[in-house]
Each structure stands twice: as C-alpha cells, then as structure tokens.
N, CA, C and O of each residue as an XYZ file, in Angstrom:
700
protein
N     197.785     84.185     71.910
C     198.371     85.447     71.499
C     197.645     85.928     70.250
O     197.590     85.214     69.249
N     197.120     87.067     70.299
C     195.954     87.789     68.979
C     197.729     87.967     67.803
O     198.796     88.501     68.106
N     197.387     87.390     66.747
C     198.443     87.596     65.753
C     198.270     88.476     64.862
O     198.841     88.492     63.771
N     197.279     89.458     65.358
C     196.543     90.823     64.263
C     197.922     91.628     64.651
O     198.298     92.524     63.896
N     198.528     91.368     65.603
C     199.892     92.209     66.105
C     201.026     92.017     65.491
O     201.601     90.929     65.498
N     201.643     93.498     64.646
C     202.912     93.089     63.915
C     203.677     92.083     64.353
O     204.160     91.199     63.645
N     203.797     92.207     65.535
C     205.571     91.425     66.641
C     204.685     90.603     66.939
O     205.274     90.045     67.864
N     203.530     89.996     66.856
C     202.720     88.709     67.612
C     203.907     87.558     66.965
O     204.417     86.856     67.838
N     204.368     87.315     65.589
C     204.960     86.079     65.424
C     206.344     85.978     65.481
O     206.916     84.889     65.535
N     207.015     87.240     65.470
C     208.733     87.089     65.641
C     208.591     86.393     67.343
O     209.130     85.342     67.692
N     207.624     87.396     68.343
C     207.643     87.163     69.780
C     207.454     85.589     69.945
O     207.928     84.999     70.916
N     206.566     84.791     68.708
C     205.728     83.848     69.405
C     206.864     82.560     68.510
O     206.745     81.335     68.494
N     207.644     83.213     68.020
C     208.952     82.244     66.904
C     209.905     82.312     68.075
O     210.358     81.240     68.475
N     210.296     83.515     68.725
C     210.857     83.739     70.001
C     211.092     82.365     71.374
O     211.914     81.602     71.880
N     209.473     82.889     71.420
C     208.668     82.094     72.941
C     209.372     80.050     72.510
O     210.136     79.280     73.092
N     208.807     80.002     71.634
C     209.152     78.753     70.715
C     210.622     78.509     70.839
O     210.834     77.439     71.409
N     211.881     79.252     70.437
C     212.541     79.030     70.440
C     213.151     78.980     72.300
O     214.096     78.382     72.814
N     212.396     79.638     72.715
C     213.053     79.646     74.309
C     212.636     77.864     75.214
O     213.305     77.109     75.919
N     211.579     77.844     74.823
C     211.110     76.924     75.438
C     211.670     75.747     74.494
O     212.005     74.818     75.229
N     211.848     75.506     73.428
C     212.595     74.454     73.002
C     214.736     74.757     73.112
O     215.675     74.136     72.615
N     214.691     75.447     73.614
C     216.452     75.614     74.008
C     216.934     74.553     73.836
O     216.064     73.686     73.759
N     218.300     74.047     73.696
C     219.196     72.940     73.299
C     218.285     72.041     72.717
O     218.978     71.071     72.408
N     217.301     71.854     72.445
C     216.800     71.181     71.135
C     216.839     71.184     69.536
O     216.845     70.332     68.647
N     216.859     72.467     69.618
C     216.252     73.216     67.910
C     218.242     72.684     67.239
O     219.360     72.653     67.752
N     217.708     72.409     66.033
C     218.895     71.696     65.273
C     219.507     70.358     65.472
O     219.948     69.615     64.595
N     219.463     70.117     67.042
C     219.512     68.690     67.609
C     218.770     67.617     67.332
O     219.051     66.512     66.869
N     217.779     68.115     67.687
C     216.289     67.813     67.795
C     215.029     67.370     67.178
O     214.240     66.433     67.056
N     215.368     68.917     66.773
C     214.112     69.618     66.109
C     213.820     70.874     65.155
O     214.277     71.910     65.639
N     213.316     71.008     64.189
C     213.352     72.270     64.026
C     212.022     73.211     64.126
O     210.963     72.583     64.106
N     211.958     74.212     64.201
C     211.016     75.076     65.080
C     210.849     76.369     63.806
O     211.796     77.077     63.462
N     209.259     76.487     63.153
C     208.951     77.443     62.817
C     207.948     78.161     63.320
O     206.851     77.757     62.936
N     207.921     79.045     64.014
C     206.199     79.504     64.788
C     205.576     78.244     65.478
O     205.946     77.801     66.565
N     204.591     77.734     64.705
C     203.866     76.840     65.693
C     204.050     74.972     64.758
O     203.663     73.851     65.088
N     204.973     75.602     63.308
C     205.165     74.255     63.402
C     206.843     73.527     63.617
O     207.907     74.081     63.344
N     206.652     72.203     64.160
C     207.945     71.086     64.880
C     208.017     70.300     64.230
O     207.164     69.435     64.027
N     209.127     70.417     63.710
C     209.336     68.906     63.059
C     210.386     68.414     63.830
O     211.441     69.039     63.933
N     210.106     66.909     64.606
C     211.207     65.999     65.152
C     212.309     64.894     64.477
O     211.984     63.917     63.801
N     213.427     65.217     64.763
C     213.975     64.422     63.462
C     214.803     63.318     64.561
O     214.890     63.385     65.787
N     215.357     62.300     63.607
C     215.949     61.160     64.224
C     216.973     60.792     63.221
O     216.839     61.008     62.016
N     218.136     60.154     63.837
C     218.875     59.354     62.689
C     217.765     58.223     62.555
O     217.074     58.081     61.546
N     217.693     57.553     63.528
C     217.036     56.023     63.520
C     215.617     56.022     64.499
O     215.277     56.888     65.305
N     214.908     54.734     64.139
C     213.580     55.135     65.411
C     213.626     55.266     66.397
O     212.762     55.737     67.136
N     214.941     54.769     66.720
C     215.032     55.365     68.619
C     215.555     56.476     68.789
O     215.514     56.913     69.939
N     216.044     57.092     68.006
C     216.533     58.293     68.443
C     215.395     59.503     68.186
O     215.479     60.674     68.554
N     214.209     58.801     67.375
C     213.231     59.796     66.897
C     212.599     59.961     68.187
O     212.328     61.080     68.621
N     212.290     58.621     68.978
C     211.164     58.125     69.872
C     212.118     59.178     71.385
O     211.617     59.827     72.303
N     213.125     59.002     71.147
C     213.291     60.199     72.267
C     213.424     61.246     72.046
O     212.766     61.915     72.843
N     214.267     62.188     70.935
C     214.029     63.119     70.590
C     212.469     63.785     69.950
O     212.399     64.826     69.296
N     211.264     62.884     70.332
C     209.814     63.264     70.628
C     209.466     63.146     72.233
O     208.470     63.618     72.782
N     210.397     62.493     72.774
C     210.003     62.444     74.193
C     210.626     64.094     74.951
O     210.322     64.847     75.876
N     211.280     64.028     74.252
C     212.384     65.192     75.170
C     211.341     66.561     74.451
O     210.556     67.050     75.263
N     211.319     67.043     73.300
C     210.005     68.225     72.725
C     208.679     68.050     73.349
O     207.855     68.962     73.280
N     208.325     66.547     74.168
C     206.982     66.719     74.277
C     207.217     67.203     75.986
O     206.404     67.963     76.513
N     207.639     67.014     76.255
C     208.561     66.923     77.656
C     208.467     68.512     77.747
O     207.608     69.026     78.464
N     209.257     69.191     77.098
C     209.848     70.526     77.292
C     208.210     71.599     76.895
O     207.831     72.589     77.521
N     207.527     70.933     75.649
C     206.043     71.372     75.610
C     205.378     71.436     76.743
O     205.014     72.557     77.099
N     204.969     69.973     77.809
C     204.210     69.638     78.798
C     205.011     71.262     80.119
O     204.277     72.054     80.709
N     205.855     71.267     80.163
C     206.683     72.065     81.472
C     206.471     73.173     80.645
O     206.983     74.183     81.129
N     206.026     73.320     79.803
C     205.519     74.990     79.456
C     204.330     74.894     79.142
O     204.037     75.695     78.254
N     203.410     74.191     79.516
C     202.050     74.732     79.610
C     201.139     74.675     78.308
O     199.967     74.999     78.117
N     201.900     74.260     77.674
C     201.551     74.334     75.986
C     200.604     73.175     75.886
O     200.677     72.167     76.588
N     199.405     73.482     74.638
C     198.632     72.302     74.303
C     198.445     72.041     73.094
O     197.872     72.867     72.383
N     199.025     70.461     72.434
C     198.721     70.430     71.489
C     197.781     70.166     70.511
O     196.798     69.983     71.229
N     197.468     70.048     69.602
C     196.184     69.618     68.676
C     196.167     68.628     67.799
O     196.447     68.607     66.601
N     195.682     67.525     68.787
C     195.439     66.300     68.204
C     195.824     65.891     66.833
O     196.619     65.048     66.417
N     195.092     66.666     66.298
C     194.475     67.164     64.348
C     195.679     67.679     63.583
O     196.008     67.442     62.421
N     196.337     68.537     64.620
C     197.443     69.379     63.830
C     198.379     67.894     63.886
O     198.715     67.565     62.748
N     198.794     67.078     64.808
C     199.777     66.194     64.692
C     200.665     65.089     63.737
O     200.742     64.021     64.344
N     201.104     65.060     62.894
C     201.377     63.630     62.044
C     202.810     63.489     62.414
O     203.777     64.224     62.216
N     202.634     61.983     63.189
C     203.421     61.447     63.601
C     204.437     60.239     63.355
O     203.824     59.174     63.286
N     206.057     60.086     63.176
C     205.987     58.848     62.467
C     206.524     59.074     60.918
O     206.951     58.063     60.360
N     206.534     59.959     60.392
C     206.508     60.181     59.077
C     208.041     60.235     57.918
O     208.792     61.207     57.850
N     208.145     59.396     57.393
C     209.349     59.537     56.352
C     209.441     60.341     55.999
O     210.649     60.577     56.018
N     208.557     61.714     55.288
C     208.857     62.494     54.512
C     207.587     63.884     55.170
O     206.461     63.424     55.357
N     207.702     65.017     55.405
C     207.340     66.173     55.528
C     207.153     67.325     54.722
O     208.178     67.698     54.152
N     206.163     67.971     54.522
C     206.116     69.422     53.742
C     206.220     69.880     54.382
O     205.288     69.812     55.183
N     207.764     71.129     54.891
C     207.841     72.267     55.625
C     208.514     73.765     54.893
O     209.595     74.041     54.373
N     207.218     74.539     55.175
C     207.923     75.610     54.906
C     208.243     75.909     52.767
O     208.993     76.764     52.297
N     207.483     75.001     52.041
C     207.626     74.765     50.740
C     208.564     73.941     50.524
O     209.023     73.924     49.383
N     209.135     73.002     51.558
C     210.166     71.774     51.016
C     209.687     70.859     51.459
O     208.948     70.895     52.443
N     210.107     69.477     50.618
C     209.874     68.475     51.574
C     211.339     67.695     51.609
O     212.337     67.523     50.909
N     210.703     67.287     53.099
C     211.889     66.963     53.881
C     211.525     65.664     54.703
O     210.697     65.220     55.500
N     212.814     65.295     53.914
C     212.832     63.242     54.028
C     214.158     63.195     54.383
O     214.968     64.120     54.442
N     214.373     61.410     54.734
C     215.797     60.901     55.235
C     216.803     60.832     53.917
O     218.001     60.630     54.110
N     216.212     61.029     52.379
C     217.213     61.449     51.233
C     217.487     62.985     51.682
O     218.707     63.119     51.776
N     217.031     63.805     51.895
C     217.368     65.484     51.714
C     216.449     66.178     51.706
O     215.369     65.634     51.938
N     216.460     67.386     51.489
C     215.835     68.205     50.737
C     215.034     68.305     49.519
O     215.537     67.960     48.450
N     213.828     68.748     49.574
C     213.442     69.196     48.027
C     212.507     70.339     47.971
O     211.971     70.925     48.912
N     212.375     70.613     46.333
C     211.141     71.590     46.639
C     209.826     71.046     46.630
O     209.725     70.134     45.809
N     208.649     71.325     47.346
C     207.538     70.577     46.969
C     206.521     70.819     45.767
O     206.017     71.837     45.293
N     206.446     69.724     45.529
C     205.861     69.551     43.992
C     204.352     70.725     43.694
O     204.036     71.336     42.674
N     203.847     70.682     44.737
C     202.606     70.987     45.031
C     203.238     73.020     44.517
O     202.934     73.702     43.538
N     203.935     73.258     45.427
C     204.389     74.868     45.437
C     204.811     74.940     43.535
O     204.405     75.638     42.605
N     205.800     73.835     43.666
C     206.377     73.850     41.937
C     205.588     74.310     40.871
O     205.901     75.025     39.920
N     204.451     73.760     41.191
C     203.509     73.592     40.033
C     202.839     74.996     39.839
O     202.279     75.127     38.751
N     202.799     75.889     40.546
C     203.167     77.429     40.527
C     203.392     77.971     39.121
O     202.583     78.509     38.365
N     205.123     77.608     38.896
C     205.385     78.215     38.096
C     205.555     77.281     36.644
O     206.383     77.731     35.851
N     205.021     76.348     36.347
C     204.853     75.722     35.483
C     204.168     76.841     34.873
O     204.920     77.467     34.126
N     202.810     77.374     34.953
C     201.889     77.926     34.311
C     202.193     79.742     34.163
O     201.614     80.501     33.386
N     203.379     80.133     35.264
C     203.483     81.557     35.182
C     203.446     82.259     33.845
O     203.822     81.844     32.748
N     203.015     83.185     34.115
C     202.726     83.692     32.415
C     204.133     84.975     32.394
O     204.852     85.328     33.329
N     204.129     85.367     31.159
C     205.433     86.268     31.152
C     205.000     87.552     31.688
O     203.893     88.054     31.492
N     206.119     88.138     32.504
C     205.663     89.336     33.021
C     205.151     90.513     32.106
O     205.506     90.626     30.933
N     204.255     91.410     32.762
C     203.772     92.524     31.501
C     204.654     93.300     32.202
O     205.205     93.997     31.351
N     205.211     93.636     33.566
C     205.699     94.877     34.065
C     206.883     94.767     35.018
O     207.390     93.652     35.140
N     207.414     95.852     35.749
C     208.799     95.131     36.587
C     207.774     94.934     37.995
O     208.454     94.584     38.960
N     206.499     95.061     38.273
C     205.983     94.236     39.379
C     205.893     92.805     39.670
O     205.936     92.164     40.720
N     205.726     92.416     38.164
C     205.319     91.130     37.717
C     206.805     90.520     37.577
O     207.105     89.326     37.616
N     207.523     91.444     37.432
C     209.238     90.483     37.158
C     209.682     90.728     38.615
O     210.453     89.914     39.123
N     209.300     91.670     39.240
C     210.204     91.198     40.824
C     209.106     89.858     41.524
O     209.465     88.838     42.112
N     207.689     90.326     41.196
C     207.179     88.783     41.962
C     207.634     87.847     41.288
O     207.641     87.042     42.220
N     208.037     87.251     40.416
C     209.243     86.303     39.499
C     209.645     85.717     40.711
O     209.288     84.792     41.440
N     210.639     86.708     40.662
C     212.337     86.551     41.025
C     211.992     86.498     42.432
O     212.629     85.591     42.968
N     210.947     87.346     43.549
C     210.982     86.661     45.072
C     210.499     85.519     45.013
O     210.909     84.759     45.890
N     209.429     84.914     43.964
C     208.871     83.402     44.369
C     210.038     82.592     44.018
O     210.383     81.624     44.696
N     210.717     83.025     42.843
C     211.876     81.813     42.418
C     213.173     82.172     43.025
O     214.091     81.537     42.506
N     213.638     83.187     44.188
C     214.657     83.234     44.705
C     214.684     82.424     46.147
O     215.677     82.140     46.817
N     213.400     82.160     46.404
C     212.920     81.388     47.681
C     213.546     80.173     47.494
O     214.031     79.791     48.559
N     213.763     79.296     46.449
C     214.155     78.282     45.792
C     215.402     78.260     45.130
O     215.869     77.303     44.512
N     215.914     79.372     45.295
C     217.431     79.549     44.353
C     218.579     78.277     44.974
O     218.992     77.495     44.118
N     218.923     78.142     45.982
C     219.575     77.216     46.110
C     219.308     75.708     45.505
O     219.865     74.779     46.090
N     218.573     75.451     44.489
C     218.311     74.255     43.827
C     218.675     74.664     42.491
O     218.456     73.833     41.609
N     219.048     75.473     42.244
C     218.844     75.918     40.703
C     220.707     76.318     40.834
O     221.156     77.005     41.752
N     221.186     75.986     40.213
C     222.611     76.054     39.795
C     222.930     77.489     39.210
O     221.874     78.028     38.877
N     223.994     78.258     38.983
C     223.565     79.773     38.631
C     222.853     80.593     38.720
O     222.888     81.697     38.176
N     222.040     80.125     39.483
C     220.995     81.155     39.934
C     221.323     83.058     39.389
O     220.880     83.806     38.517
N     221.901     83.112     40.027
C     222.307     84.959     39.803
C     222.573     84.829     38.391
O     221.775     85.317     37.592
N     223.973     84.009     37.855
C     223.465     84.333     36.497
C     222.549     84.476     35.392
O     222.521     85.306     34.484
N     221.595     83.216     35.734
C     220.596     83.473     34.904
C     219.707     84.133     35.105
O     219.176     84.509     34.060
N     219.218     84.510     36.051
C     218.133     85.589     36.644
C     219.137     87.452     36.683
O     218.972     88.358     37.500
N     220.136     87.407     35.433
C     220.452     88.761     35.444
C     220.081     89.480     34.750
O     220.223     90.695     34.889
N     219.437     88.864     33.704
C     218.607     90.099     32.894
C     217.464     90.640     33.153
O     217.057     91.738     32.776
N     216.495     89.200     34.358
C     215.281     89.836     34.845
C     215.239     91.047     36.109
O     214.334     91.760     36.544
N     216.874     90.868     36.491
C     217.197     91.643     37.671
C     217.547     93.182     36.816
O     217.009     94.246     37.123
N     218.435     93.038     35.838
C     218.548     94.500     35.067
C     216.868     95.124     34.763
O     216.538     96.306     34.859
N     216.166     94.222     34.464
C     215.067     95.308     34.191
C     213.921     95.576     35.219
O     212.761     95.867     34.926
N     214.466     95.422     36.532
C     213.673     95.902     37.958
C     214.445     97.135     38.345
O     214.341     97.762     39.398
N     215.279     97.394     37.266
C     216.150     98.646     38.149
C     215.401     99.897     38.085
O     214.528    100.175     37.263
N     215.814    100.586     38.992
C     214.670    102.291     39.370
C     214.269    102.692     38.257
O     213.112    102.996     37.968
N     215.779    102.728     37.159
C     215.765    104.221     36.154
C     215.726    103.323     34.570
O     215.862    103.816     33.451
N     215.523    102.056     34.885
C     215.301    101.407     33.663
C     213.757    101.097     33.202
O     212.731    100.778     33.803
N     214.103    101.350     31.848
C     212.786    101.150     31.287
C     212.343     99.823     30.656
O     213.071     99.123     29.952
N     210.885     99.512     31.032
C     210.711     98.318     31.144
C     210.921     97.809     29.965
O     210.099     98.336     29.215
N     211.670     96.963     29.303
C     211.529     96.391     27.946
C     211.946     94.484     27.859
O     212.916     93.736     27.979
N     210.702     94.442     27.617
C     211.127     92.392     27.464
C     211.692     92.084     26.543
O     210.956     91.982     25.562
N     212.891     91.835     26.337
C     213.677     91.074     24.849
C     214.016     89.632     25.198
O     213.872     88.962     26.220
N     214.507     89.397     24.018
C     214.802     87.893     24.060
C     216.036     87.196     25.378
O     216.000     86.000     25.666
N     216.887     88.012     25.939
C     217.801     87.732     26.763
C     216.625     87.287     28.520
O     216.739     86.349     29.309
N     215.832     88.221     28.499
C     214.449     88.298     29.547
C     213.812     87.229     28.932
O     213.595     86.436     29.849
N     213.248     86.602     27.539
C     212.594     85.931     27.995
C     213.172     84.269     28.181
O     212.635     83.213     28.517
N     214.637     84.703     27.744
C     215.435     83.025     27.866
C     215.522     82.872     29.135
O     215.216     81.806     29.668
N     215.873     83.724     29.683
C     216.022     84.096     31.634
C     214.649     83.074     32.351
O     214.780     82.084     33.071
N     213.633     83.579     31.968
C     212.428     83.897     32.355
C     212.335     82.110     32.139
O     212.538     81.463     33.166
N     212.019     81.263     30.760
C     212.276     80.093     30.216
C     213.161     79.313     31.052
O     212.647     78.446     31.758
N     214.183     79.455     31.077
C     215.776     78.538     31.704
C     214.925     78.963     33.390
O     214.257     77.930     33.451
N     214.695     79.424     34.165
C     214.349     79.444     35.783
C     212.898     78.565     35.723
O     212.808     77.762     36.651
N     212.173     78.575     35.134
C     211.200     78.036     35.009
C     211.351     76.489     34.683
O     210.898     75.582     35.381
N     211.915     76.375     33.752
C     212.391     74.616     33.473
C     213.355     74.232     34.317
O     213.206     73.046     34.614
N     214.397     74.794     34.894
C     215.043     74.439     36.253
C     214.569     74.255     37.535
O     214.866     73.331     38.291
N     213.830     75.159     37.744
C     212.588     74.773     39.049
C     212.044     73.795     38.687
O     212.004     72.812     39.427
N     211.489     73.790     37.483
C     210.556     72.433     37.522
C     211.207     70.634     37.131
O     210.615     69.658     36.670
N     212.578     70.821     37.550
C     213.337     69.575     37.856
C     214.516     69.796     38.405
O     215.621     69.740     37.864
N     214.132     70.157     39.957
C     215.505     70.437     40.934
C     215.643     69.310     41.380
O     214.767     68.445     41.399
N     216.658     69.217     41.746
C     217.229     68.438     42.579
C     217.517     68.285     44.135
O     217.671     69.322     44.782
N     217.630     66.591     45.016
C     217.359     66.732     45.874
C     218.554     67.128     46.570
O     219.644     66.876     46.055
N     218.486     67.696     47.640
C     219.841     68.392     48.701
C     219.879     67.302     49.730
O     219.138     66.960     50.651
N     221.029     66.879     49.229
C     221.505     65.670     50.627
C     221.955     66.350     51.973
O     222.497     67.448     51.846
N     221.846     65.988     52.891
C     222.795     66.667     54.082
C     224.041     66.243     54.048
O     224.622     65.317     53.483
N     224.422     67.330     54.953
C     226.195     66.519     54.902
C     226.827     65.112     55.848
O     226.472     64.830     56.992
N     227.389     64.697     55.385
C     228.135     63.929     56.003
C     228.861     63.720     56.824
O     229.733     62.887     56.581
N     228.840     64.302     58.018
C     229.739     64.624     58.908
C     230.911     63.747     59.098
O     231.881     63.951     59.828
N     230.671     62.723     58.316
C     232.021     61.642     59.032
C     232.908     61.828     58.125
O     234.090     61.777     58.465
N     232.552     62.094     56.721
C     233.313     62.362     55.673
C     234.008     63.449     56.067
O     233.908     63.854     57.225
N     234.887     64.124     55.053
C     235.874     65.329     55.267
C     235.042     66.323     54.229
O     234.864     65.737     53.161
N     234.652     67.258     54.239
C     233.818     68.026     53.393
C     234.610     68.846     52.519
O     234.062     69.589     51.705
C-alpha cells in the first residue's frame, strides 16, 4: 500500500485490526505494522504467537525476518517501554526534554505541552502544572514568560525526567 496517501495508514491500522479480530487486547496489541504479543507466562506467549502468526499466514501477509524480536521481557512501543512490571516512558524519548530550552514564543510553548502531554499520564497534576504554559497559548494573549511559566516549564521537565512505572491492574483484586 503507497503510504504517500492521507487514509493509506488509518486504512492499513484498519486492515490490521480486521485481520487480527478477537486477538487485539487478548493477545496482542496492534499499531500499523507494529505487534506486540503478550503472555501471562511462556506458554501462554508461545500460543498467543501461534494464534497472530496463524491469523498473519491466512491473510497472506509476510513478515520480515529483521523487523522480528522475539522472546523479549521488555519492548519500546510507541515511546513506552513495556515490560511484565508496567509501563514506562522510554529513556531514550526522555532525554528529549532534559535539554529543552525555554520557549521564545507560544509555538515553542504549544510544542512543550504536545511532546509533554503525550506523557501526561505519568506526571501527577499534570493540568495543574502545565496551566500557566496553557494561559499563554491563548489566541488574544500576549506572549509574556514570567516566573509562574518558567516554574511550570522547570516542575514538567524534572517530573518527566523521573516518572514512574504504571503497573497494570489486577484483576483479581477489587479495584
């Protein structure tokens, strides 16, 4: 499928999701062209890879050797990594905003706030502390950095750069 086409990847996130049916969340999870197979334990991995490769083979699909890592405790997907502890953000993406410099303009403060809202669920208050960088993206406001912007700016930056990991839930427990 030529992906120079707006709808080439919703269609081809689509196609993906059709052909993996009653898998995705069970299974597997499914972004475009990458799968990650999950397991409680190794046997449940070793079939829940049998059953995706299964449902791949009856659709015609081919995979790439190269693209494959198989087997694996821990995964980078999507800017997290994702292990049998939880969730995290990956270190590699993190290191991003270690070095961000302070915004000169509200272009530079909304790219902020979309790279570090991608990540907001690790960061505790999120909305609160990111409200002064959000007051000065507004239409009719004029751009001005004060000290409330740059504690904002400071506090998201040192919080990203020691989040914490997201356990899954417990289903047996009572939540």
């Amino acid at each position: 499928m030529p992906f120079g086409l707006c709808n080439a990847p919703a269609t081809f996130e689509r196609l993906m999701e059709l052909v993996l049916i009653g898998l995705i969340g069970d299974a597997c999870l499914v972004y475009l062209d990458d799968i990650i197979i999950v397991g409680r334990t190794f046997e449940e991995h070793l079939q829940n890879l049998e059953r995706v490769l299964m449902k791949i083979q009856s659709a015609n699909f081919k995979l790439s050797p190269k693209k494959c890592s198989l087997f694996k405790r821990q995964v980078s997907f999507l800017g997290y990594v994702v292990s049998e502890e939880g969730i995290r953000t990956d270190p590699e993406k993190i290191a991003a905003v270690k070095d961000w410099p302070v915004p000169k303009d509200k272009t530079q403060v909304r790219a902020f706030l979309g790279w570090c809202s991608y990540y907001r669920r690790f960061v505790r208050n999120f909305a609160d502390i990111a409200k002064p960088l959000h007051k000065l993206t507004e239409e009719k406001r004029h751009f001005c950095w004060d000290e409330s912007c740059d504690i904002a700016f400071q506090e998201l930056k040192n919080r990203l750069c020691k989040t914490p990991i997201l356990g899954y839930p417990m289903w047996a427990r009572n939540l």
